[in-house]
PDB file with SEQRES, HELIX, SHEET and CRYST1 records, atoms N, CA, C and O in Angstrom:
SEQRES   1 A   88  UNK UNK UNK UNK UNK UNK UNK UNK UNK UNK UNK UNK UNK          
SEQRES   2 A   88  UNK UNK UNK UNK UNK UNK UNK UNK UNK UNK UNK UNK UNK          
SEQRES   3 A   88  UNK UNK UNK UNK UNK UNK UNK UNK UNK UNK UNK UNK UNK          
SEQRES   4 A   88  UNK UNK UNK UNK UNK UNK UNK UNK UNK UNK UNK UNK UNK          
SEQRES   5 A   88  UNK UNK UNK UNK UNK UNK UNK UNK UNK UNK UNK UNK UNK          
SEQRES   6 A   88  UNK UNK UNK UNK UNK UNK UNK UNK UNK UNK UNK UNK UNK          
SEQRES   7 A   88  UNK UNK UNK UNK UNK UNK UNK UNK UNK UNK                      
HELIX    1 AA1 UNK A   20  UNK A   32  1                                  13    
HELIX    2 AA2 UNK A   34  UNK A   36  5                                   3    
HELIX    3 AA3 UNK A   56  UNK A   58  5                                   3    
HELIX    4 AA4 UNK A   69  UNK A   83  1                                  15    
SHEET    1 AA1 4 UNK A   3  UNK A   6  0                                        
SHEET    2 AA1 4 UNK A  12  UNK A  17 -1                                        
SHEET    3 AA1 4 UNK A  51  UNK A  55 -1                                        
SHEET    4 AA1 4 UNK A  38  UNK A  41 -1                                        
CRYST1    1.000    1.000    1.000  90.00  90.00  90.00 P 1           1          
ATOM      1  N   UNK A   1     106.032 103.233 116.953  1.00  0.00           N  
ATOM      2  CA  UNK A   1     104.627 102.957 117.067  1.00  0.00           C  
ATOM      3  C   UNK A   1     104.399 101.517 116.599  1.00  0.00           C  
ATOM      4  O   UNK A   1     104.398 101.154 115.423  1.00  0.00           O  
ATOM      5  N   UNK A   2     104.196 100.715 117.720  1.00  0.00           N  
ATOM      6  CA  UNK A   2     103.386  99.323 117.249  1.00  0.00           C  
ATOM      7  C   UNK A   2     102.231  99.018 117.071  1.00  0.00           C  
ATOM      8  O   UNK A   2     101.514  99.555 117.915  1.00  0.00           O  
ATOM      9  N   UNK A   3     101.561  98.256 116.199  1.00  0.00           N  
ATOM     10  CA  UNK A   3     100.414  97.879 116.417  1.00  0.00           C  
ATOM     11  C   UNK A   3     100.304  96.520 115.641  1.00  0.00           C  
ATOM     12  O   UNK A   3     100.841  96.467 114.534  1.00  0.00           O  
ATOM     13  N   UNK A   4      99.681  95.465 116.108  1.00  0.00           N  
ATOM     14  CA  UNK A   4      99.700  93.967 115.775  1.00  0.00           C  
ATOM     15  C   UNK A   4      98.479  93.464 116.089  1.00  0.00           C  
ATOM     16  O   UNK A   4      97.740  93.733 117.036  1.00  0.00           O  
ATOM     17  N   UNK A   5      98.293  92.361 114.785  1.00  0.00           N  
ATOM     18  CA  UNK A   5      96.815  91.471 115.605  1.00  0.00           C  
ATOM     19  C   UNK A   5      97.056  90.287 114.977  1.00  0.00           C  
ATOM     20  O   UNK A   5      97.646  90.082 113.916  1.00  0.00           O  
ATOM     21  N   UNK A   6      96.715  89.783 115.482  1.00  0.00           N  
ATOM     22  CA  UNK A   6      97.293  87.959 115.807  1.00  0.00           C  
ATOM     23  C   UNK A   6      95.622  87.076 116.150  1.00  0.00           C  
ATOM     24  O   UNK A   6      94.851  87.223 117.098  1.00  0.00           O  
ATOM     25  N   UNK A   7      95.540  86.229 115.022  1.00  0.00           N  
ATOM     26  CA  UNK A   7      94.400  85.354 115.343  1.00  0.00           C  
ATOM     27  C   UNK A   7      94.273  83.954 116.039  1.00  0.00           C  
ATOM     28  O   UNK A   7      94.241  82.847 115.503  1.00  0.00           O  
ATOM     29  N   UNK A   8      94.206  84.306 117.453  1.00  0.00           N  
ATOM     30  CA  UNK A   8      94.499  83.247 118.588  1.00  0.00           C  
ATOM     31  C   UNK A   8      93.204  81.986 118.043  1.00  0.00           C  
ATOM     32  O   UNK A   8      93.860  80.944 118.018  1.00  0.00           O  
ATOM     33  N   UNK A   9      92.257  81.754 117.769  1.00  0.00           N  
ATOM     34  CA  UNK A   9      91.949  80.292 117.342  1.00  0.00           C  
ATOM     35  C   UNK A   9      90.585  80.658 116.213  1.00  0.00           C  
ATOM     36  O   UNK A   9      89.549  79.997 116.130  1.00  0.00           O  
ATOM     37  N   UNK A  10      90.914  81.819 115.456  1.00  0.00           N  
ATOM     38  CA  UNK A  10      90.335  81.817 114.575  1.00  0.00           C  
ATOM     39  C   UNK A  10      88.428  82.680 114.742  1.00  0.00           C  
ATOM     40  O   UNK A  10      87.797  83.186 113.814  1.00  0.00           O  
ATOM     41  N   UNK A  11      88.014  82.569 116.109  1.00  0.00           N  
ATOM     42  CA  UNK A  11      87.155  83.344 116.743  1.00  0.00           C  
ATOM     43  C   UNK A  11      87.669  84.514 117.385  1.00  0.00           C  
ATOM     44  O   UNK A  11      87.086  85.515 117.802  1.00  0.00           O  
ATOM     45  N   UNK A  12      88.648  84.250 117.383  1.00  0.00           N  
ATOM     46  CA  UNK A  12      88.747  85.339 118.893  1.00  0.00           C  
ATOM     47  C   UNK A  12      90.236  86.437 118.149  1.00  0.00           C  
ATOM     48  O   UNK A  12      90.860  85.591 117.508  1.00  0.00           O  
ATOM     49  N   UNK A  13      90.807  87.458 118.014  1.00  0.00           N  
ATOM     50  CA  UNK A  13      91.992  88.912 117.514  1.00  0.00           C  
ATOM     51  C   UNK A  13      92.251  89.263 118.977  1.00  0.00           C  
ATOM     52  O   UNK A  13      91.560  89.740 119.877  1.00  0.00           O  
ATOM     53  N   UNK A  14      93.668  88.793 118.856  1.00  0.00           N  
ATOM     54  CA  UNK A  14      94.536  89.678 120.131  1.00  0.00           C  
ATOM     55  C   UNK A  14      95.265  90.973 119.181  1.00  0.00           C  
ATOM     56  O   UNK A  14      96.001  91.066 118.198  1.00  0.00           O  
ATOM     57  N   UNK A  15      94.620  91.800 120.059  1.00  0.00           N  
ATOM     58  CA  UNK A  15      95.376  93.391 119.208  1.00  0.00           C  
ATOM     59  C   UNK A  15      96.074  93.648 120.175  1.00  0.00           C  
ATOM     60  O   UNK A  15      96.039  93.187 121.316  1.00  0.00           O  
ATOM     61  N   UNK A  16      96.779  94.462 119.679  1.00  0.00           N  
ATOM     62  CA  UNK A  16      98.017  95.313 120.427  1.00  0.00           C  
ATOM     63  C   UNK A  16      98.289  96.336 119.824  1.00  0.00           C  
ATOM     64  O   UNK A  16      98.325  96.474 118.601  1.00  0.00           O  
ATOM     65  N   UNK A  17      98.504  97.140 120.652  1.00  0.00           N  
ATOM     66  CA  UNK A  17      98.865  98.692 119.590  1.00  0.00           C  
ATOM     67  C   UNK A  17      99.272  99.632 120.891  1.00  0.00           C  
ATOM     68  O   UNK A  17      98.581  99.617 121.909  1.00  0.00           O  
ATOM     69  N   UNK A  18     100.299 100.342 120.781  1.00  0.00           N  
ATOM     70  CA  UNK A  18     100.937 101.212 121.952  1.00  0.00           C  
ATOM     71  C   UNK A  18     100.604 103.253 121.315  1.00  0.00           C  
ATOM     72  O   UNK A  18     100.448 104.333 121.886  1.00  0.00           O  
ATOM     73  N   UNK A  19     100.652 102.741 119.825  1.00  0.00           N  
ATOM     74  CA  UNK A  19      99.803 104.500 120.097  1.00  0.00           C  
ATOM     75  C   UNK A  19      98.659 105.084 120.586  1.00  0.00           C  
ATOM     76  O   UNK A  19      97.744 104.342 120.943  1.00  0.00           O  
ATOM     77  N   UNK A  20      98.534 106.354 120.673  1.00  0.00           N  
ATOM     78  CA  UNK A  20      97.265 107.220 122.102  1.00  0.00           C  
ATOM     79  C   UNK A  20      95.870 106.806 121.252  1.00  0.00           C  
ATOM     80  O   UNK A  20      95.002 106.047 121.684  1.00  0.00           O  
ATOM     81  N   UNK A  21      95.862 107.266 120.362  1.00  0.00           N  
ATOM     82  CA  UNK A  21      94.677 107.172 119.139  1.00  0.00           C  
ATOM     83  C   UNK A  21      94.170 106.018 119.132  1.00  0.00           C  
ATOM     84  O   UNK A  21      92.961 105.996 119.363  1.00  0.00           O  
ATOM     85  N   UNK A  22      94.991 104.415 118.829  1.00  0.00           N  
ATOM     86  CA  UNK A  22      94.101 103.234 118.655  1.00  0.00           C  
ATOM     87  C   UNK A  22      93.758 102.938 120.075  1.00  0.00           C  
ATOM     88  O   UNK A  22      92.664 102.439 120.338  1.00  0.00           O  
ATOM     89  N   UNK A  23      95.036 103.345 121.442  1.00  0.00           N  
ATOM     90  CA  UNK A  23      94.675 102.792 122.452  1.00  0.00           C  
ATOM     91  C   UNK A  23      93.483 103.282 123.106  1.00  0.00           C  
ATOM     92  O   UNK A  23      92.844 102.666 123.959  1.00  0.00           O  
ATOM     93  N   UNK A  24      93.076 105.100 122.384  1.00  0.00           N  
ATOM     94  CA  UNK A  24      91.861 105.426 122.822  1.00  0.00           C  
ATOM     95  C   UNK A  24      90.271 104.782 122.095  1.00  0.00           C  
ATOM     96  O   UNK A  24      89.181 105.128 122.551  1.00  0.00           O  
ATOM     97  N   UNK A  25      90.411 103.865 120.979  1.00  0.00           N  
ATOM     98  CA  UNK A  25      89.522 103.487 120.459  1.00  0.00           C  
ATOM     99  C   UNK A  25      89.142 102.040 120.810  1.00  0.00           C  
ATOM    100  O   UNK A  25      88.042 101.493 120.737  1.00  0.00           O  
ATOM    101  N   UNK A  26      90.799 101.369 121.365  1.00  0.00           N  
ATOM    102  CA  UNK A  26      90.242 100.298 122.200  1.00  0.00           C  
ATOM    103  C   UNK A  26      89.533 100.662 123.660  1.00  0.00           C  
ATOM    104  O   UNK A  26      88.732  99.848 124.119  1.00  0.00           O  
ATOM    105  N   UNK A  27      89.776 101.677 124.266  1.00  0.00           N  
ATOM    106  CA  UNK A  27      89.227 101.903 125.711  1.00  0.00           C  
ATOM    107  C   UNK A  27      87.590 102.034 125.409  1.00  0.00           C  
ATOM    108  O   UNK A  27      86.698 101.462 126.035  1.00  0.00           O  
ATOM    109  N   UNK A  28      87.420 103.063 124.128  1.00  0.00           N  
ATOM    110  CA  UNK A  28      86.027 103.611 124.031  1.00  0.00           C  
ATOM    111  C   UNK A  28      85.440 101.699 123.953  1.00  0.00           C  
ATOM    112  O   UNK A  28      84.857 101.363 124.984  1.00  0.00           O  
ATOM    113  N   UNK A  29      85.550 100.744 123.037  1.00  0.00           N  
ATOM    114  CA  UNK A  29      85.322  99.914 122.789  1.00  0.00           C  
ATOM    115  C   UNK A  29      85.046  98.655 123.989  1.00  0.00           C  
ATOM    116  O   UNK A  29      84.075  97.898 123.991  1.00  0.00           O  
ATOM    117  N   UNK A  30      86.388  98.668 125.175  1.00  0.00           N  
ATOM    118  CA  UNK A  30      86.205  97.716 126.042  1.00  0.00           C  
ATOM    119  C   UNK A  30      85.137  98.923 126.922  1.00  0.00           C  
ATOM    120  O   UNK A  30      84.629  98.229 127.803  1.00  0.00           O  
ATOM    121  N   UNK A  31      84.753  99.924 127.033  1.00  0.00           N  
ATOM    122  CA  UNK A  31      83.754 100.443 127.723  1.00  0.00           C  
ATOM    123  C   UNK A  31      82.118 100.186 126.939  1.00  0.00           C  
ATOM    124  O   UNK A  31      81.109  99.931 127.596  1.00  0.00           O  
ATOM    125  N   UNK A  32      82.136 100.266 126.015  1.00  0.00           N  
ATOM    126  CA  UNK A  32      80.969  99.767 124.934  1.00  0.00           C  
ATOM    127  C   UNK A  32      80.647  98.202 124.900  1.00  0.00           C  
ATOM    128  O   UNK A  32      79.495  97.813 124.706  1.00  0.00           O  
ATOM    129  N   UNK A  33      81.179  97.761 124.998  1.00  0.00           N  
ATOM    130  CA  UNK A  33      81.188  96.082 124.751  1.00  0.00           C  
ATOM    131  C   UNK A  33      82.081  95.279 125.854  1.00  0.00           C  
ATOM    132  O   UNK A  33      82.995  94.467 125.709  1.00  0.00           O  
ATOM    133  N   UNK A  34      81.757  95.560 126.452  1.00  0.00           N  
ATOM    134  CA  UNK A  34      82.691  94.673 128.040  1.00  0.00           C  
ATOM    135  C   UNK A  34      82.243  93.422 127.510  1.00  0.00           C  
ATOM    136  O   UNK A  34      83.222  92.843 127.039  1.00  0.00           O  
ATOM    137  N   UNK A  35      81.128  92.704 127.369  1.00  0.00           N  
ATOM    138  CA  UNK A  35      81.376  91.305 126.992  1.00  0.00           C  
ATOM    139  C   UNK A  35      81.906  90.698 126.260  1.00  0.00           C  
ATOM    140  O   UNK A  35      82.103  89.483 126.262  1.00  0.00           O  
ATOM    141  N   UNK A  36      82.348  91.843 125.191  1.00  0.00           N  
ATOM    142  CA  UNK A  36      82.660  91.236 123.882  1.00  0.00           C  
ATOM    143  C   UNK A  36      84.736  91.149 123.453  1.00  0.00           C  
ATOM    144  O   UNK A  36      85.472  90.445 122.762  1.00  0.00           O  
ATOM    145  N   UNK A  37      84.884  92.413 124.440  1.00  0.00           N  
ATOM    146  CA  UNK A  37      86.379  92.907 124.319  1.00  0.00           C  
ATOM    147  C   UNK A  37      86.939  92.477 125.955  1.00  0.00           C  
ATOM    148  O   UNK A  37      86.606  92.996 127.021  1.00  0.00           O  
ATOM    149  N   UNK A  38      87.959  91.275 125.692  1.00  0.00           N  
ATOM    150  CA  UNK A  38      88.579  91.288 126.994  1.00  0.00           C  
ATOM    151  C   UNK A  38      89.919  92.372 126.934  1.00  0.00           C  
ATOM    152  O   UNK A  38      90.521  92.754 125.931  1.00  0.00           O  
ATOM    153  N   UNK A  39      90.160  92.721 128.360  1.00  0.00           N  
ATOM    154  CA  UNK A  39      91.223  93.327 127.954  1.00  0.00           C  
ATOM    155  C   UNK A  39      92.539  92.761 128.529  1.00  0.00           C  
ATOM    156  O   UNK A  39      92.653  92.706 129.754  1.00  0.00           O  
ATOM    157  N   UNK A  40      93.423  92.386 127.823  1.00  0.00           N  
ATOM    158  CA  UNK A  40      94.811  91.784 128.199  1.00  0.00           C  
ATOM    159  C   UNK A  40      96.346  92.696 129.486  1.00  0.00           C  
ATOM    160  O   UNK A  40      97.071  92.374 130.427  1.00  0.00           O  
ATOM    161  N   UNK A  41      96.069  93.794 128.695  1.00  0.00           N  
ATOM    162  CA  UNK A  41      96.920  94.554 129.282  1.00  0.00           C  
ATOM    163  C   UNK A  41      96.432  95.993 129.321  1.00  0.00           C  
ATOM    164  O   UNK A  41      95.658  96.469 128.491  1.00  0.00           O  
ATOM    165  N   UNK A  42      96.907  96.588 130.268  1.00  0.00           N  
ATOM    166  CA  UNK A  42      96.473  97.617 129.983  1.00  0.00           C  
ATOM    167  C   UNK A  42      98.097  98.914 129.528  1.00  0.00           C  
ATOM    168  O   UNK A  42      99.293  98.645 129.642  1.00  0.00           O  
ATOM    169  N   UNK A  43      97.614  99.917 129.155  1.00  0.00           N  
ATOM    170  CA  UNK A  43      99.090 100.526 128.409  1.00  0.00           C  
ATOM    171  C   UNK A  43     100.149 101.016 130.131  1.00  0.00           C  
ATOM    172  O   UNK A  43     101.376 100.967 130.221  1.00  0.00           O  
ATOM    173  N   UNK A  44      99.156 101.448 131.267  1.00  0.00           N  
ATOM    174  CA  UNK A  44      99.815 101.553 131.957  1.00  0.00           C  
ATOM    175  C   UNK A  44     100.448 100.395 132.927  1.00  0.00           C  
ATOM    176  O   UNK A  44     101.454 100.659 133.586  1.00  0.00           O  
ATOM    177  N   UNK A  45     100.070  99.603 132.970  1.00  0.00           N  
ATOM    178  CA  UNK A  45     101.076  98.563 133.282  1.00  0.00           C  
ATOM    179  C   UNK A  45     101.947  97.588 132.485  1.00  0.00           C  
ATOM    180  O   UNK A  45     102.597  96.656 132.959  1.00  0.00           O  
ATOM    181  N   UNK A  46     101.851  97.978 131.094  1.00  0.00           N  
ATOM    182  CA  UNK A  46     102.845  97.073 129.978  1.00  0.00           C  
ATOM    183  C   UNK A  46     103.249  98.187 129.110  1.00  0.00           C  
ATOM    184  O   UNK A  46     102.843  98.467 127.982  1.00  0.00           O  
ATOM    185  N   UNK A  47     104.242  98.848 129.948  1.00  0.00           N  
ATOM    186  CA  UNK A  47     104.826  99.534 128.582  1.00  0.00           C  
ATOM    187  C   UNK A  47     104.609 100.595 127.778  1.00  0.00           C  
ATOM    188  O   UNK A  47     105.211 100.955 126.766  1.00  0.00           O  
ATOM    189  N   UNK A  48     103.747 101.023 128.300  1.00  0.00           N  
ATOM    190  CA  UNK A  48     102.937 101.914 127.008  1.00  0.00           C  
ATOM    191  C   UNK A  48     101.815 101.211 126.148  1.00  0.00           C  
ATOM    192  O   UNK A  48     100.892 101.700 125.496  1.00  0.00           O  
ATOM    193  N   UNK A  49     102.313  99.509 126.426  1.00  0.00           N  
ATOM    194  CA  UNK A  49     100.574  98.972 125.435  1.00  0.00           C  
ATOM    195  C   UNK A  49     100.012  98.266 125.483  1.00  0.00           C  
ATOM    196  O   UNK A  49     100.557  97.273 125.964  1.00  0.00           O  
ATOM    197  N   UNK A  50      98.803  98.115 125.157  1.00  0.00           N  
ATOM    198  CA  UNK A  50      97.334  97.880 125.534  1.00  0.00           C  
ATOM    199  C   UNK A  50      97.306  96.618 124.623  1.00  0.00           C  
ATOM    200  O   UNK A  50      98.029  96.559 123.628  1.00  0.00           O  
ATOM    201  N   UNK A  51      96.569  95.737 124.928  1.00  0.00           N  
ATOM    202  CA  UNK A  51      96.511  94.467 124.639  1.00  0.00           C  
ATOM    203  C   UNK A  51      95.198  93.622 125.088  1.00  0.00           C  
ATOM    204  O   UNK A  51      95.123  93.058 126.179  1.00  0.00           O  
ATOM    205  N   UNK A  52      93.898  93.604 123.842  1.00  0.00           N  
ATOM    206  CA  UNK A  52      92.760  93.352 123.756  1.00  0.00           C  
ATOM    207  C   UNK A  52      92.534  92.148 123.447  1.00  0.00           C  
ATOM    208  O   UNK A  52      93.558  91.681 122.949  1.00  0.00           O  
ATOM    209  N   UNK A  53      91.420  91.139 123.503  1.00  0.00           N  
ATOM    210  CA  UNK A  53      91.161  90.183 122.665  1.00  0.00           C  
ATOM    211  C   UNK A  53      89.647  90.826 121.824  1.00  0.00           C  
ATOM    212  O   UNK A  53      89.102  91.667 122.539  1.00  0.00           O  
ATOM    213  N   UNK A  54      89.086  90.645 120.809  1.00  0.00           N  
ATOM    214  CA  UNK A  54      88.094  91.368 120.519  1.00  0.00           C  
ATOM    215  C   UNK A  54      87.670  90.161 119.687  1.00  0.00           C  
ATOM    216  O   UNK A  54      88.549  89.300 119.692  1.00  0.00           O  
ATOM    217  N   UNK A  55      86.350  89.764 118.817  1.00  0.00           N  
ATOM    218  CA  UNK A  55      85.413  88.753 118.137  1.00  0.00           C  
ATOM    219  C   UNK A  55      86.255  89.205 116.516  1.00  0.00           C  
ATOM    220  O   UNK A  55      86.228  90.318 115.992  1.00  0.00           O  
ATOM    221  N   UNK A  56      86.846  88.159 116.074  1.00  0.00           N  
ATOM    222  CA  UNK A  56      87.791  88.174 115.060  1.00  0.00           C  
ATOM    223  C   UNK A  56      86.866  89.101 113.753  1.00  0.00           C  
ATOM    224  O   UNK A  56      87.387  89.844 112.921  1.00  0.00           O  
ATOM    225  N   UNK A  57      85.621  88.838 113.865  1.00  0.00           N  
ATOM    226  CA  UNK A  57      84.842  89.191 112.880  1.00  0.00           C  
ATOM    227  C   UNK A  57      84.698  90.943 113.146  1.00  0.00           C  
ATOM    228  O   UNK A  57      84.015  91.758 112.526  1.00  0.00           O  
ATOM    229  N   UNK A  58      85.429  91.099 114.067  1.00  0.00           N  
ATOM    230  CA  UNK A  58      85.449  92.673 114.146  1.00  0.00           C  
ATOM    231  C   UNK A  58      86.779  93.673 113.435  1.00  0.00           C  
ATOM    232  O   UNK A  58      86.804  94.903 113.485  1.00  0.00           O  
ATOM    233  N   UNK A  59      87.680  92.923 112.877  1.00  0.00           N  
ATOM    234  CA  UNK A  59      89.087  92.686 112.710  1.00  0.00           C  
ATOM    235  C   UNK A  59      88.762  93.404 110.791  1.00  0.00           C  
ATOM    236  O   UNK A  59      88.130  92.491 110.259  1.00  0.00           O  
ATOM    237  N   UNK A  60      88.867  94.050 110.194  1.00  0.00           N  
ATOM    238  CA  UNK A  60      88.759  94.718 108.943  1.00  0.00           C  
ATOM    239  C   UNK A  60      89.940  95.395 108.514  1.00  0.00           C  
ATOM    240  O   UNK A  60      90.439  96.102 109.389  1.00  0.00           O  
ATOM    241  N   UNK A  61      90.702  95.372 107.089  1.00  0.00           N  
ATOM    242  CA  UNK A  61      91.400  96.154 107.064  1.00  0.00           C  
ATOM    243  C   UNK A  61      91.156  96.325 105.310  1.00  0.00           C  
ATOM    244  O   UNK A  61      90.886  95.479 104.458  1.00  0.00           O  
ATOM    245  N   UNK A  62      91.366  97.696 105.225  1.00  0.00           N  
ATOM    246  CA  UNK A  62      90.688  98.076 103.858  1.00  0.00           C  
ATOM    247  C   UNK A  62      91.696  98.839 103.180  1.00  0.00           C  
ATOM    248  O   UNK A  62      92.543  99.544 103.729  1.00  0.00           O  
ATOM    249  N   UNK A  63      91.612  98.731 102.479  1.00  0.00           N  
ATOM    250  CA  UNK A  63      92.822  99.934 101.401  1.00  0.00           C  
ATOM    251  C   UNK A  63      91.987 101.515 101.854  1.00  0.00           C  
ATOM    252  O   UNK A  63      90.976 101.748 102.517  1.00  0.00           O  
ATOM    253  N   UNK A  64      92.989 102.405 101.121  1.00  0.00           N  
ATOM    254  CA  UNK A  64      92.631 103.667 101.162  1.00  0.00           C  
ATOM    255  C   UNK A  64      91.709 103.859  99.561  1.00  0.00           C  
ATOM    256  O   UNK A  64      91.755 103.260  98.487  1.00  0.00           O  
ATOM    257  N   UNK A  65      90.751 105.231 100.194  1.00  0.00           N  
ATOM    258  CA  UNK A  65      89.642 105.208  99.366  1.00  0.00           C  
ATOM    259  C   UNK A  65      90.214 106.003  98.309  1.00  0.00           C  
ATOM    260  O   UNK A  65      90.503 107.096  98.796  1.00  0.00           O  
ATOM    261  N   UNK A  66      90.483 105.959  97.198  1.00  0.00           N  
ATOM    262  CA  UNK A  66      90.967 106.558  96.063  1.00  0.00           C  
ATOM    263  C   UNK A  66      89.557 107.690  95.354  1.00  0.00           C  
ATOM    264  O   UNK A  66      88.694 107.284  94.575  1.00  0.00           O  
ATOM    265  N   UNK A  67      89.678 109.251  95.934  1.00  0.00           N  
ATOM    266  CA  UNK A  67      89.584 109.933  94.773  1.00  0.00           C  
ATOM    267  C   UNK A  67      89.557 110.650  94.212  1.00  0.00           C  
ATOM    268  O   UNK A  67      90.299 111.593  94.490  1.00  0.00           O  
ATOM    269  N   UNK A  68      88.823 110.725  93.198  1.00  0.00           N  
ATOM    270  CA  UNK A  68      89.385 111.766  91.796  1.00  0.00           C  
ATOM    271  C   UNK A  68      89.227 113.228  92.070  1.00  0.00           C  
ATOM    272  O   UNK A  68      88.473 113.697  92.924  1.00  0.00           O  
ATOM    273  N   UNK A  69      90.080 113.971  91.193  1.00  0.00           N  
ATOM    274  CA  UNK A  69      89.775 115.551  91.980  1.00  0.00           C  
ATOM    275  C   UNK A  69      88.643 115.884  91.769  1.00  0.00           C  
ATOM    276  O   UNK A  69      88.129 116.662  92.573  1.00  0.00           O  
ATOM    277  N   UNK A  70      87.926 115.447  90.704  1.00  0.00           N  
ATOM    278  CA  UNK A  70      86.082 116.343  90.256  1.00  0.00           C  
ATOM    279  C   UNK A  70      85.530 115.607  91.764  1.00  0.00           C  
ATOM    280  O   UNK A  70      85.059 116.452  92.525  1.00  0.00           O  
ATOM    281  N   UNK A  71      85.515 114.170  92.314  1.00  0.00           N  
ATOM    282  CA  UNK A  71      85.285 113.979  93.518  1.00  0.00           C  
ATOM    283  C   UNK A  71      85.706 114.663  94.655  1.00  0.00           C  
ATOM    284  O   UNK A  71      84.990 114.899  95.628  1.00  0.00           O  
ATOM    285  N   UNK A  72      86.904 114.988  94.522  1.00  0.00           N  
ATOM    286  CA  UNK A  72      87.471 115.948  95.927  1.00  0.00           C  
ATOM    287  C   UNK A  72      86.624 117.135  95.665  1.00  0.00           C  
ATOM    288  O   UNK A  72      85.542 117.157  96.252  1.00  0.00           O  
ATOM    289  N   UNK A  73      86.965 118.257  94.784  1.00  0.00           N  
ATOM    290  CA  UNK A  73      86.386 119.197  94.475  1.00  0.00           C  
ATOM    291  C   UNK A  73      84.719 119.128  95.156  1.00  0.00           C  
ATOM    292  O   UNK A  73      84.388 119.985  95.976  1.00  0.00           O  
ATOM    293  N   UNK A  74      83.779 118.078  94.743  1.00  0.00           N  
ATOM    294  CA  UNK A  74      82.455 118.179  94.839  1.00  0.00           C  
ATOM    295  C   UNK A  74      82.463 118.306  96.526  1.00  0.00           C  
ATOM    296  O   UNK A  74      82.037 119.300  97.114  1.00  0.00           O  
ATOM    297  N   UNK A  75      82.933 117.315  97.082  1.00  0.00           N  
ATOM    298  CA  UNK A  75      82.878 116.874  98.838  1.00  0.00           C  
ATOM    299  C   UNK A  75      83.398 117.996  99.156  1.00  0.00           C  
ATOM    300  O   UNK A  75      82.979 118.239 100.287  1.00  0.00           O  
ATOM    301  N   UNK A  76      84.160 118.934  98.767  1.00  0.00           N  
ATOM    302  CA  UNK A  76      84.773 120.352  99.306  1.00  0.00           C  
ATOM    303  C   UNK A  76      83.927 121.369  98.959  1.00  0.00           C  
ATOM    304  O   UNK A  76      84.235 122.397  99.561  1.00  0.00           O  
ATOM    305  N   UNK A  77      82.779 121.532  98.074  1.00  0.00           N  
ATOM    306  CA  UNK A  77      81.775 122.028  98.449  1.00  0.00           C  
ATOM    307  C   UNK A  77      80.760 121.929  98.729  1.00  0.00           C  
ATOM    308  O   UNK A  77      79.965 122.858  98.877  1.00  0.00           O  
ATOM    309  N   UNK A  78      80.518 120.592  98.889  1.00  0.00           N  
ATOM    310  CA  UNK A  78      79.137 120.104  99.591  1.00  0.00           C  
ATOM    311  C   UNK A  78      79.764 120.271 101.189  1.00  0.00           C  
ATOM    312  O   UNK A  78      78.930 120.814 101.914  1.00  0.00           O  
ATOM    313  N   UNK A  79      80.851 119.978 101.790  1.00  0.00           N  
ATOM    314  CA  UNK A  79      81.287 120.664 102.939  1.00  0.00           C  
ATOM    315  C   UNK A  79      80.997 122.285 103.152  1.00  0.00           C  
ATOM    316  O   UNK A  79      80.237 122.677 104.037  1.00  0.00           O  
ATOM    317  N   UNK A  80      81.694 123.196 102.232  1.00  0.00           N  
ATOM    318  CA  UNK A  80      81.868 124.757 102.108  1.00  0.00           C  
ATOM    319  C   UNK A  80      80.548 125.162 102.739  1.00  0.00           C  
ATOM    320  O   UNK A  80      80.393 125.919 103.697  1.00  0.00           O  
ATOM    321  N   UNK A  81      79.393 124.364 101.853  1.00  0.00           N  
ATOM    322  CA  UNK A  81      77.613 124.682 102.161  1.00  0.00           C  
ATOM    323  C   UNK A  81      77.128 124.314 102.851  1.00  0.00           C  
ATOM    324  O   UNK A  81      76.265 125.048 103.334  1.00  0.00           O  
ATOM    325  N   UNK A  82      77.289 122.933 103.429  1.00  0.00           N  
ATOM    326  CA  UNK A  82      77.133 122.571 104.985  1.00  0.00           C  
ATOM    327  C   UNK A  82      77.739 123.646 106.316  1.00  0.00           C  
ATOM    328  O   UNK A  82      76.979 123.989 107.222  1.00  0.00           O  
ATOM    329  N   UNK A  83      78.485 123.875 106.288  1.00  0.00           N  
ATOM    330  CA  UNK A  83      79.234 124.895 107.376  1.00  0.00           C  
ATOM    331  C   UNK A  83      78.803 126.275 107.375  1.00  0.00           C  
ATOM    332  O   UNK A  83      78.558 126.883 108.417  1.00  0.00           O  
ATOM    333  N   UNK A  84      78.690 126.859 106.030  1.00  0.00           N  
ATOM    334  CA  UNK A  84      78.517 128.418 105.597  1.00  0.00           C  
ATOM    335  C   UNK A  84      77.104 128.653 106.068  1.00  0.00           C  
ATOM    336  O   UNK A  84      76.896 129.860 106.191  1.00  0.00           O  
ATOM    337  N   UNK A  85      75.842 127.746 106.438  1.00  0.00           N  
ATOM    338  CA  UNK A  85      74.503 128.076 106.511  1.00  0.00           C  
ATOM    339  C   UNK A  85      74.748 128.378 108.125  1.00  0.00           C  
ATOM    340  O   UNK A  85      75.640 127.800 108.746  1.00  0.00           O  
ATOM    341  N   UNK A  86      73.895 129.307 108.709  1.00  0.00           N  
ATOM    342  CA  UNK A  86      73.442 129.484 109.928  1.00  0.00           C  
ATOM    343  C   UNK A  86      73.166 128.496 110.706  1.00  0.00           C  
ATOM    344  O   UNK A  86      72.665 127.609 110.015  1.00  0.00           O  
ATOM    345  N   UNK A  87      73.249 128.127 112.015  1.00  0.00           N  
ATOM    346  CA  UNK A  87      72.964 127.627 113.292  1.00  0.00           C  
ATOM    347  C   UNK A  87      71.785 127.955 113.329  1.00  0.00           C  
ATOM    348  O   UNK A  87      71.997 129.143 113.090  1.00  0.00           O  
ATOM    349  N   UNK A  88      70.547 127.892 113.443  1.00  0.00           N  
ATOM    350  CA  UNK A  88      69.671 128.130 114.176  1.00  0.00           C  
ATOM    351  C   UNK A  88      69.112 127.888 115.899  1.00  0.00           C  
ATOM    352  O   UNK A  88      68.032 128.349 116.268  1.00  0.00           O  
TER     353      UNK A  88                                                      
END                                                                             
């Protein structure tokens, strides 16, 4: 599984990524924003991968959210009570 992004002149992120998951979040994306996302390649004619340019300022990468079990615990039942109530 590849995935790469490369800052061609500082405006502009060439991504690349050949797994189903990001390549389905670039498709949703060049369908949402055609002006904004060119698309380079597509996965079926390169290989298996897809190859975007997208507005560099869209480009984020964050650590994982760290937390504590009294936090897990709470979100696992504020979930439990969300789900358990009726449909109306």
């Amino acid at each position: 599984m590849d995935f790469g992004i490369d800052s061609c002149d500082g405006k502009i992120a060439c991504v690349s990524a050949d797994d189903r998951a990001t390549i389905t979040k670039l498709k949703k994306l060049v369908a949402a924003h055609p002006g904004d996302v060119i698309v380079d390649a597509l996965p079926e004619d390169n290989d298996g991968m897809m190859v975007v340019r997208v507005p560099f300022k869209w480009v984020k990468i964050r650590p994982p959210r760290h937390v504590s079990e009294s936090q897990r615990e709470a979100a696992s039942e504020r979930a439990k009570n969300l789900f358990s109530k009726p449909i109306n």
